[in-house]
C-alpha positions as CSV (number, residue, x, y, z in Angstrom):
1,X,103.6,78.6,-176.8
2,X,103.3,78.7,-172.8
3,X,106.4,77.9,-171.0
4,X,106.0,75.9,-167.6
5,X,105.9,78.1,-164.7
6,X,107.1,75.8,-161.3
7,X,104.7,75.4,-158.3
8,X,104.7,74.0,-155.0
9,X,103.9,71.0,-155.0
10,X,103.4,67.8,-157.4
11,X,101.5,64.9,-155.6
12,X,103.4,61.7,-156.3
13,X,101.7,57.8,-155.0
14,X,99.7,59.4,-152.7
15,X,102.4,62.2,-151.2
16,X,102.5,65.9,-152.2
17,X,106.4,66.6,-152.8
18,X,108.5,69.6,-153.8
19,X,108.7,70.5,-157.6
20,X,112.1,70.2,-157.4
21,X,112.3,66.6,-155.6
22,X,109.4,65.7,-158.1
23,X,112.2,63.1,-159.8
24,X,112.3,59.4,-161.3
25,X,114.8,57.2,-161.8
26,X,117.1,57.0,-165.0
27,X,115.4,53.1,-165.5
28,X,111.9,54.2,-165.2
29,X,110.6,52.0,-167.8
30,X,108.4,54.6,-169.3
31,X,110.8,56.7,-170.1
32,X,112.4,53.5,-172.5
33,X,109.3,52.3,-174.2
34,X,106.3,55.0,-173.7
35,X,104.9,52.9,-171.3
36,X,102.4,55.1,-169.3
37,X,99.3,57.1,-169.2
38,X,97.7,60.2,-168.7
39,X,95.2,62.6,-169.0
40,X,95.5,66.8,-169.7
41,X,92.2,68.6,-167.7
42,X,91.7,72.1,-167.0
43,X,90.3,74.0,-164.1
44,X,89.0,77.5,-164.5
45,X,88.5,80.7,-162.7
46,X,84.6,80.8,-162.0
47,X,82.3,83.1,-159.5
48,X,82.3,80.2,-157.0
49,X,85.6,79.9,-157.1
50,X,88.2,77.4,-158.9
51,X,86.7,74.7,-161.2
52,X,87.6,71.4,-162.9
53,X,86.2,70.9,-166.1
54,X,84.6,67.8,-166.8
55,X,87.4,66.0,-164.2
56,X,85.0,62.4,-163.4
57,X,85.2,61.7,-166.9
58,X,89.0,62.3,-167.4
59,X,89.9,60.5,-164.5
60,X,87.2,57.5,-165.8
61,X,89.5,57.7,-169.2
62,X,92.9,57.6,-167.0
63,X,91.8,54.3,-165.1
64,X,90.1,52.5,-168.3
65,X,93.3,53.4,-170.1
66,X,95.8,52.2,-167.3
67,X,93.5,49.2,-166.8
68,X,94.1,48.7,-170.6
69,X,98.0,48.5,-170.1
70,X,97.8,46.3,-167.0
71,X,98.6,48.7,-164.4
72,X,97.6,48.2,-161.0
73,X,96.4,51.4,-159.5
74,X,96.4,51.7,-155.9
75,X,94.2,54.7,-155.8
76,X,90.5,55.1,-156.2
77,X,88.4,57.3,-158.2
78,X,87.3,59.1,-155.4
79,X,91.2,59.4,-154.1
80,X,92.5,60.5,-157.1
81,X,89.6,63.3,-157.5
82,X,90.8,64.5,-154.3
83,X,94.4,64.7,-154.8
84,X,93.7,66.5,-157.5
85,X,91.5,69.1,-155.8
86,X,94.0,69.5,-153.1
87,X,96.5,69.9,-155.3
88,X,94.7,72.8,-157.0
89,X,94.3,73.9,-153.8
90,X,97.9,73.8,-152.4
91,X,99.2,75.3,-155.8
92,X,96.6,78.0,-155.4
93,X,96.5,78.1,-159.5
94,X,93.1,79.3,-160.3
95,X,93.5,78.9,-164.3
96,X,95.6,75.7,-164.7
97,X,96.4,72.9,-167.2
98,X,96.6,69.3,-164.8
99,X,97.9,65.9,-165.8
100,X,97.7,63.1,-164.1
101,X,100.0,60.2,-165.0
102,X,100.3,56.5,-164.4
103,X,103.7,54.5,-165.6
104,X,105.6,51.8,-164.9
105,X,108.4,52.5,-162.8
106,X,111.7,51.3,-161.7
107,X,111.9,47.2,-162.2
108,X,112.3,45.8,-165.9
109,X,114.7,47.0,-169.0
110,X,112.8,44.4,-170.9
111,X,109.5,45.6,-172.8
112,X,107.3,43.7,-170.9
113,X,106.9,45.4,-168.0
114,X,106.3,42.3,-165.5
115,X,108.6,43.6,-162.4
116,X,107.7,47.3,-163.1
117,X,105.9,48.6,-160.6
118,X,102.8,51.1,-161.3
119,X,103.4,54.7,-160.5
120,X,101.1,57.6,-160.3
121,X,101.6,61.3,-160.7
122,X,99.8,64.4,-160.8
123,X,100.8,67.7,-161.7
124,X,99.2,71.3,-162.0
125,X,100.8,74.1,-163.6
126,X,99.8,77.9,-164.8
127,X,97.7,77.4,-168.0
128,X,96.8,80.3,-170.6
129,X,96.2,80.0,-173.7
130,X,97.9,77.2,-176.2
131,X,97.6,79.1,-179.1
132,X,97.5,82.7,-179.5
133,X,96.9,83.3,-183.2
134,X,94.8,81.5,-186.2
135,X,96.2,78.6,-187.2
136,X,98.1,77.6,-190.3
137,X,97.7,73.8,-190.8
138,X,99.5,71.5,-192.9
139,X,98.5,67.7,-193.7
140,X,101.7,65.8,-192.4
141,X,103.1,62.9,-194.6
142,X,103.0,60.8,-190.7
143,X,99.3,58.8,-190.7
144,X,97.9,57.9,-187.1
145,X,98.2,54.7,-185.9
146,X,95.4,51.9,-187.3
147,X,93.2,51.1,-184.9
148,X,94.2,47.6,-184.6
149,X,97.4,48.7,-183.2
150,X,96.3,50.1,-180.0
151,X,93.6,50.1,-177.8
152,X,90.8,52.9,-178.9
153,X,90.0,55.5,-176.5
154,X,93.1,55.2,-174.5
155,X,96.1,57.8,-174.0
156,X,99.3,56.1,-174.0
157,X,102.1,58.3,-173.7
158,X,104.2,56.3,-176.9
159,X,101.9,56.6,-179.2
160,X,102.8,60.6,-178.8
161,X,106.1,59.7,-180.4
162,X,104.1,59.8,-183.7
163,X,102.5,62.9,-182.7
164,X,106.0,64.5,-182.4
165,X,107.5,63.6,-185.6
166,X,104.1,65.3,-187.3
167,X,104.8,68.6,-185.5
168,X,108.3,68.4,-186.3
169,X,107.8,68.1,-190.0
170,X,105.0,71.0,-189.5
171,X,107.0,73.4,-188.0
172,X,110.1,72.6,-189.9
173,X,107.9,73.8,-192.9
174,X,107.0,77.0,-191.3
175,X,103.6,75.7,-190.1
176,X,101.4,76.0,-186.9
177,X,100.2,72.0,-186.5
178,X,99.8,69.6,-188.8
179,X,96.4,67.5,-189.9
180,X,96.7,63.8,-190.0
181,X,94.8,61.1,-191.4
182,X,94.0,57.4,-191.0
183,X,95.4,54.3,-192.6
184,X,92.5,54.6,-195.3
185,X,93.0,57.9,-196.0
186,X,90.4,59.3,-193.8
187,X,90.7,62.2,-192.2
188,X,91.8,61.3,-188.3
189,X,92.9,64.1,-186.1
190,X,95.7,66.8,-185.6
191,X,98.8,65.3,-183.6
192,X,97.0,66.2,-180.5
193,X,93.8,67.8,-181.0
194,X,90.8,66.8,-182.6
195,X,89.3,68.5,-185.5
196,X,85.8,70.1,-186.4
197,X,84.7,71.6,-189.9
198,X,81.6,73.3,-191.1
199,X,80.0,73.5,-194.3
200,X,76.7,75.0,-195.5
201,X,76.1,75.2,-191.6
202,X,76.2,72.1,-190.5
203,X,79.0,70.8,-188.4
204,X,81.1,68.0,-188.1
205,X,84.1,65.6,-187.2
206,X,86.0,62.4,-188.3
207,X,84.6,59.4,-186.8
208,X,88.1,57.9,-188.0
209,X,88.8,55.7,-184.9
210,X,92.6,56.2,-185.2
211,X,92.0,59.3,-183.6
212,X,91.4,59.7,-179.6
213,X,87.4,61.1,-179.5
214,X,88.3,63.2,-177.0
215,X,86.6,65.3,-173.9
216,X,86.4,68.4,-175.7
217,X,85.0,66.7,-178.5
218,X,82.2,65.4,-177.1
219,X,81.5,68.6,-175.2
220,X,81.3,70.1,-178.3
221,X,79.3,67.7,-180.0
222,X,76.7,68.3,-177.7
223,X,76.5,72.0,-177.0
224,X,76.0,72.3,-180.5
225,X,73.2,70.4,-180.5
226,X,71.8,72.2,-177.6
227,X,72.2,75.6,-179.7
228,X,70.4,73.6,-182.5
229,X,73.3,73.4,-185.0
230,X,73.2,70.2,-186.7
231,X,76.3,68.6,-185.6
232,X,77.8,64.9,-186.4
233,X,80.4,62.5,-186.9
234,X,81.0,60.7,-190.1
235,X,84.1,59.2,-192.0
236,X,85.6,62.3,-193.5
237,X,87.6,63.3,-196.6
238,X,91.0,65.3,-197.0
239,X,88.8,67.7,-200.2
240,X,85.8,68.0,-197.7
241,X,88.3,69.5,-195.4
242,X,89.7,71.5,-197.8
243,X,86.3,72.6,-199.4
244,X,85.0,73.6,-195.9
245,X,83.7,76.8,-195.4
246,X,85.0,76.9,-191.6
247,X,87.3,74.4,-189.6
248,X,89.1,74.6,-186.3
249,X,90.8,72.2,-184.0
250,X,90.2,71.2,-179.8
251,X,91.0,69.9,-177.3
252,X,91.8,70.5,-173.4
253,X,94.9,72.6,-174.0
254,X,94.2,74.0,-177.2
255,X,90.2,74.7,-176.4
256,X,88.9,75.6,-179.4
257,X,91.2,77.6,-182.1
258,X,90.2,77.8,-186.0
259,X,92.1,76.7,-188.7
260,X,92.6,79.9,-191.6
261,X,94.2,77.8,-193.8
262,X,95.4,74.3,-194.8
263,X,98.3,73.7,-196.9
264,X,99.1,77.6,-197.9
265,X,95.4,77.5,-199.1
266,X,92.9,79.7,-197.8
267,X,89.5,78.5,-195.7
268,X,86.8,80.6,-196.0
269,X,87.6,83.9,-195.8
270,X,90.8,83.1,-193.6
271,X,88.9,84.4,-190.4
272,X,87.5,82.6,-187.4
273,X,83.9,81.6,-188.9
274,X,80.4,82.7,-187.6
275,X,79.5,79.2,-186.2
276,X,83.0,78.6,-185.1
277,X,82.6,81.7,-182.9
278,X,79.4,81.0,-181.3
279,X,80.7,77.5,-180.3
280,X,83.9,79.2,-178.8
281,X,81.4,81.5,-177.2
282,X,79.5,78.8,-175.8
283,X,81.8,76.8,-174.7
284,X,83.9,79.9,-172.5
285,X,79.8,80.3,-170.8
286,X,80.0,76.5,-170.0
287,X,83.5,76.2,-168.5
288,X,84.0,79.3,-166.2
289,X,79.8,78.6,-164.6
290,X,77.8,81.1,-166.5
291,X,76.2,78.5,-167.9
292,X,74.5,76.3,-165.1
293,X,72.7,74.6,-167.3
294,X,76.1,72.3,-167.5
295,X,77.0,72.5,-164.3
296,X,77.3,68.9,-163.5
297,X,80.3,68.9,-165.6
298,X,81.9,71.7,-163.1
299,X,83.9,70.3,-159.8
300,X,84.4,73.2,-157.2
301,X,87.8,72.8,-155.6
302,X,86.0,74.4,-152.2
């Protein structure tokens, strides 16, 4: 695991304040019911310079998924995109893991958040890599949440809290993550990554919609089909997973990192797999600009 390293600055409704005055109150109605939103991007070291991977469409996730909670942003887009260059800028983090955050503030104890005001953070901190080793996977007795009960496509902080109690039971077990599934015993998504297998070459991943499709998901949906690897989504089965001849996990923090074994059981020869590689491969090319045929997805900070 990476521990935080402080930097400067955090930029906070529009003002870039010392780590260490970065603070909220002890009423913050977030912090009682789970009530905010965020995204996790990463910027990368690149011959040009410092870049943002993929950053328009996280920020396009962060306002659909405040708009979904009834915050009231103050900020554009376009402002937002810029504080969060700056703040690369300021940090002078070259490799970094960023979150933005909207949450209701300060206002209501009550659940409904009617007097709360809407907040908006944005931090930037040191980022190498999540995982350092192949993981060891467990399927967690925890299902994710039906898709009835939120709002697909949305990151809401709370919903995390089942997230948690996955990990703990993983890791109380002597595990790496854990592997969740859906309400109908679909296959959905690790507590905060999304999952990939392969078998007889052809890959492919849950299209369970209690799990967020996220970023890196669809990045690597379609840089596999650009390598001409036949790559899809369909409703998948806990023995397809376990009968798969290569699986990882990804996801902006974690990037990509395979899965040797699920449940004490061996998948394929408990290595990183050959198409599994040339994805990682790929997908390193694409995010640090050796790849321009994806540069669109690349935001210099200048």
């Amino acid at each position: 695991m990476v521990q935080i390293k402080p930097t400067k600055y955090v930029w906070m409704d529009g003002r870039f304040v010392m780590w260490k005055n970065a603070k909220l109150h002890v009423l913050t109605h977030a912090l009682f019911y789970g009530s905010a939103v965020f995204e996790g991007i990463h910027s990368y070291e690149t011959e040009r310079g410092t870049s943002i991977f993929r950053l328009d469409e996280h920020l396009d996730r962060l306002l659909y998924s405040a708009k979904s909670f009834g915050m009231k942003i103050k900020f554009s887009k376009s402002q937002l995109k810029n504080a969060v260059k700056k703040l690369a800028k300021i940090n002078k983090i070259v490799n970094a893991y960023i979150r933005p955050m909207a949450y209701y503030g300060y206002g209501d104890i009550g659940v409904y958040p009617k007097n709360a005001p809407t907040k908006i953070m944005i931090i930037s901190v040191p980022w190498k890599k999540y995982f350092s080793k192949n993981l060891r996977v467990m399927v967690s007795k925890y299902i994710r949440h039906a898709e009835k009960s939120s709002v697909f496509g949305v990151k809401i902080s709370g919903n995390y809290a089942n997230s948690i109690l996955a990990m703990h039971e993983a890791r109380s077990k002597g595990y790496d993550e854990a592997l969740m599934l859906d309400y109908k015993g679909y296959v959905s998504e690790g507590p905060a990554e999304n999952l990939f297998f392969v078998k007889n070459s052809k890959l492919i991943t849950p299209s369970s919609r209690s799990a967020l499709h996220g970023i890196t998901r669809d990045t690597i949906l379609k840089l596999s089909k650009d390598m001409g690897i036949n790559a899809s989504e369909k409703q998948v089965t806990l023995n397809e997973v376990k009968n798969a001849d290569e699986l990882f996990y990804c996801g902006t923090m974690m990037e990509l990192a395979p899965i040797v074994s699920l449940n004490g059981i061996k998948i394929g020869n408990g290595k990183i797999g050959k198409i599994t590689s040339k994805i990682k491969n790929k997908f390193y090319d694409v995010v640090r600009g050796r790849d321009t045929k994806y540069k669109k997805w690349l935001t210099y900070v200048g």
